[in-house]
N, C-alpha and C positions, 0 to 999 in steps of 0.2 A: 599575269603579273597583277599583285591585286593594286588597287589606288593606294591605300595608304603608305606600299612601301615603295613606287615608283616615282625614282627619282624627278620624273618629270613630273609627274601626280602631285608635290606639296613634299617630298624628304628633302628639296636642298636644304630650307631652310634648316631644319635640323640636323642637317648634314655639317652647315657650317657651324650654328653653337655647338657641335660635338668637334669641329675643330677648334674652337675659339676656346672652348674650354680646354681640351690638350693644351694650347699654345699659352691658355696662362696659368695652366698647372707646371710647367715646364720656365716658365719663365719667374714664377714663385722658386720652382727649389734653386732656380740658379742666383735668384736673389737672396734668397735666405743663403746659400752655400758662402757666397763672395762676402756676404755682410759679417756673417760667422768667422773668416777669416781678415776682416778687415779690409779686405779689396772690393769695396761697394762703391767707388767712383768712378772707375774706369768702363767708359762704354766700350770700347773694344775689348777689351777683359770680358766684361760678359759678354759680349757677341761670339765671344771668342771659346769662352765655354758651353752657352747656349746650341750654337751650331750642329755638335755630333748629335746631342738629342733631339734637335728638331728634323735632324735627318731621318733617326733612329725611329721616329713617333712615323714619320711619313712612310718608314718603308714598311713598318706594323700598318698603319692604312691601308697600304696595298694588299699584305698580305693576309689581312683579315679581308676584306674586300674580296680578293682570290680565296680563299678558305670557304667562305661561303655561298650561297648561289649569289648573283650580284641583286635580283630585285629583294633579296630579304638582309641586306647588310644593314646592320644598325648599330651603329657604332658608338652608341651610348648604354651598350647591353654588355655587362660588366662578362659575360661568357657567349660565347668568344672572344667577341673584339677589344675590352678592354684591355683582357690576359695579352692577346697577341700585341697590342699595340704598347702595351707598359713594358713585355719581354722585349720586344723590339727595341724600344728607346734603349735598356738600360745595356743590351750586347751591340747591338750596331755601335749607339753612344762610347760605349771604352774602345769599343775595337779602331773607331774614329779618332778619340781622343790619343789613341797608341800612335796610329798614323801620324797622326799632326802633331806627335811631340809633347803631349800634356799628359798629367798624370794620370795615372789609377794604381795607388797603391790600394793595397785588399781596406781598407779601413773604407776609402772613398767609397769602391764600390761596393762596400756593403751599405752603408749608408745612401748612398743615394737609390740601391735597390729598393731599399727602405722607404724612402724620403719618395720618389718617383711609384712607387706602387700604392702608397697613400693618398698622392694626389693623383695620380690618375685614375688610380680604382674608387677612390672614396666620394670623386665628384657623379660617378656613374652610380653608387652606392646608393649617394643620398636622391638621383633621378630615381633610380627603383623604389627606394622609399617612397618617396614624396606618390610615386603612379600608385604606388599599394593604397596609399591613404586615399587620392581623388578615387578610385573603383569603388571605394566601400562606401 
């Protein structure tokens, strides 16, 4: 296992900004979503649509996590794990939201497909950028 990728070695920390980041790409599009619709006051409202995708985000964690060996999971690496964790969010998320009674008409989820692979691939985006620039 080499050090840099060993969780005990120095990844949590960026274990948790690559979670911190999911959780407020996720918590932007449910903010922009509610605002767009004019329901941006109610804290249960958004808790309330928040939920399926912070399920959906965690069980892409896992499963990128299990997809890869575990000491090379780097889950700010826009392939695998972003792909696996932005799909995750956006099918657990409606299949969630079906459960629980809330919408997905095809417009929603195309949009938040949209909306949710922006923010969660675009913040990993601009991490690969920004590493191409500090190398050179």
């Amino acid at each position: 296992m080499s050090q840099s990728a060993s969780p005990s070695r120095g990844l949590v920390g960026p274990l948790v900004v690559a979670g911190l980041c999911d959780l407020i790409a996720l918590v932007v599009f449910v903010a922009i979503g509610r605002r767009s619709h004019d329901e941006a006051g109610s804290v249960t409202g958004f808790l309330t649509t928040l939920w399926p995708f912070l399920i959906g985000a965690a069980i892409g964690w896992a499963v990128a996590y299990a997809l890869t060996r575990s000491d090379v999971f780097l889950p700010s690496r826009i392939v695998p794990s972003g792909v696996v964790i932005w799909v995750s969010t956006v099918i657990v998320g409606m299949i969630l939201r079906v459960v629980s009674g809330q919408g997905t008409a095809v417009s929603f989820i195309i949009v938040a497909t949209i909306a949710t692979g922006v923010l969660l691939i675009g913040w990993r985006a601009l991490t690969a950028f920004s590493e191409v620039r500090r190398s050179r």
